[in-house]
C-alpha positions as CSV (number, residue, x, y, z in Angstrom):
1,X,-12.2,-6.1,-2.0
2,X,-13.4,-3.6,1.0
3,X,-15.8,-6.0,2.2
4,X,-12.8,-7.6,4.1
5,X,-12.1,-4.4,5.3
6,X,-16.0,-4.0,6.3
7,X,-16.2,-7.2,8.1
8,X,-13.3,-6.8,9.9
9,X,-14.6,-3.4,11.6
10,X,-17.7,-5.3,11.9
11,X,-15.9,-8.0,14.2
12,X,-14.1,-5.5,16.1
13,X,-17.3,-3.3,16.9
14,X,-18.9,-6.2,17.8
15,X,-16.0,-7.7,20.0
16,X,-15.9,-4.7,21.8
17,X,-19.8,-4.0,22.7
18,X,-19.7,-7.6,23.7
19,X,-16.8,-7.2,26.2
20,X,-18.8,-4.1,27.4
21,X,-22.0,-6.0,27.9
22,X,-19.1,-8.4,30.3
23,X,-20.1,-11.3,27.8
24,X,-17.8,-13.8,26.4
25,X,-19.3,-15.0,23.0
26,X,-21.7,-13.4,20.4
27,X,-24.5,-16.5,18.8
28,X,-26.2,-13.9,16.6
29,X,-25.1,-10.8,14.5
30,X,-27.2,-9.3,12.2
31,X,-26.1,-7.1,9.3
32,X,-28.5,-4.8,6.8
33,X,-26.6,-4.0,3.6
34,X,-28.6,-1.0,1.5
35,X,-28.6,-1.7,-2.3
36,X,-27.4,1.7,-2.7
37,X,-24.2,1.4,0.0
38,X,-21.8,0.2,-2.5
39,X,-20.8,-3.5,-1.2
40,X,-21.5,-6.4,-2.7
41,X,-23.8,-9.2,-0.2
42,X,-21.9,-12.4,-1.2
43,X,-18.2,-10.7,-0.9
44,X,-19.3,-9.6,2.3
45,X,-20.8,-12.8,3.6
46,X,-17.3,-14.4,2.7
47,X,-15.1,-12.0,4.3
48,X,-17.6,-12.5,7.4
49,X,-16.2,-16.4,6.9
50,X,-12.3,-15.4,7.1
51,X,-13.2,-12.6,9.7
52,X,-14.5,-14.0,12.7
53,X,-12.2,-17.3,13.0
54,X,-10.6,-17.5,16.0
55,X,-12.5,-14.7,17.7
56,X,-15.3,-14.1,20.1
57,X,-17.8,-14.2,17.0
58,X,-16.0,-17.7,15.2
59,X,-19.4,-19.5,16.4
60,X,-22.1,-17.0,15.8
61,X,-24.8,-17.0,13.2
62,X,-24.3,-14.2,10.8
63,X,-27.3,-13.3,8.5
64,X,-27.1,-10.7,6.4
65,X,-30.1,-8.7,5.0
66,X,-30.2,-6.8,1.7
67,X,-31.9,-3.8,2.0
68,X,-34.3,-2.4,-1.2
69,X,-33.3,1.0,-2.1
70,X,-36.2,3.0,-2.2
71,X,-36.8,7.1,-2.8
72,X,-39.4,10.2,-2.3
73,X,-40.4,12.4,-5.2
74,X,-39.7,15.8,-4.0
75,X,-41.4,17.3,-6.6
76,X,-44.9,15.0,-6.3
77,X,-44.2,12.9,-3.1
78,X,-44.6,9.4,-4.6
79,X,-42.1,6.7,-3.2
80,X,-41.0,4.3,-5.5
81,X,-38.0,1.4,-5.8
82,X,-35.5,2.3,-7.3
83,X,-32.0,0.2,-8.5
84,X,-29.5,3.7,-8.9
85,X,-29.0,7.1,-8.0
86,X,-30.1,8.1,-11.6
87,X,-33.5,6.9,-12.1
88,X,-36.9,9.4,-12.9
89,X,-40.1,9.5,-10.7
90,X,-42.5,6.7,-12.3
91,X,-45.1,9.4,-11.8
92,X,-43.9,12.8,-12.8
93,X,-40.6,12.1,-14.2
94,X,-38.6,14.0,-11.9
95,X,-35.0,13.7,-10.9
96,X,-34.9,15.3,-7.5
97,X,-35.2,12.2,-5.3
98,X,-34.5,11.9,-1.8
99,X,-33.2,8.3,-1.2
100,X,-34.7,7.4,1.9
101,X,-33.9,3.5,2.2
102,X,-30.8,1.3,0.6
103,X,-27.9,3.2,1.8
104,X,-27.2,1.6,4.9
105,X,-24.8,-0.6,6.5
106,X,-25.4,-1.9,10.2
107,X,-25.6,-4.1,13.0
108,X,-29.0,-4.5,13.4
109,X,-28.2,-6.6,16.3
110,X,-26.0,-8.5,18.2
111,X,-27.0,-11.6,20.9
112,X,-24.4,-12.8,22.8
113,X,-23.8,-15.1,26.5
């Protein structure tokens, strides 16, 4: 299970821009997880459970938000949905797709006192 690894980076990023801001407790993290970046939302929201007891974070609100793959035709320029790397234009049947959404994984932000 990465995820643990994942949310245990996540912690320690956000442990250390906290000391940085000279704060002394986060109450808010958000996270965006791409459909397309390969971890799994509910394994991460667990390991997000183990990870933050007994740190600066053990009381924040953690909300993680899936993020829709999505995808640009190079051939026609549609944009479309799309659930994996493999799937055709739905207007010109193409396979050359720039993903342009769905791959991430972020703090989207980070509150803290």
């Amino acid at each position: 299970m990465h995820e643990l690894s994942i949310a245990l980076n996540i912690v320690d990023i956000a442990s250390t821009e906290t000391r940085k801001a000279g704060a002394t407790r986060v109450t808010d993290l958000d996270i965006e997880v791409g459909s397309l970046s390969g971890v799994i939302v509910e394994a991460l929201e667990f390991a997000m459970e183990v990870a933050v007891r007994d740190t600066i974070l053990s009381e924040a609100r953690v909300a993680i938000h899936p993020v829709k793959a999505q995808a640009r035709c190079r051939k026609c320029g549609v944009e479309f949905e799309v659930r994996d790397y493999f799937e055709e234009c739905p207007e010109c049947a193409s396979l050359d797709l720039q993903i342009t959404r769905g791959q991430e994984l972020k703090v989207r932000s980070l509150k803290v006192e």
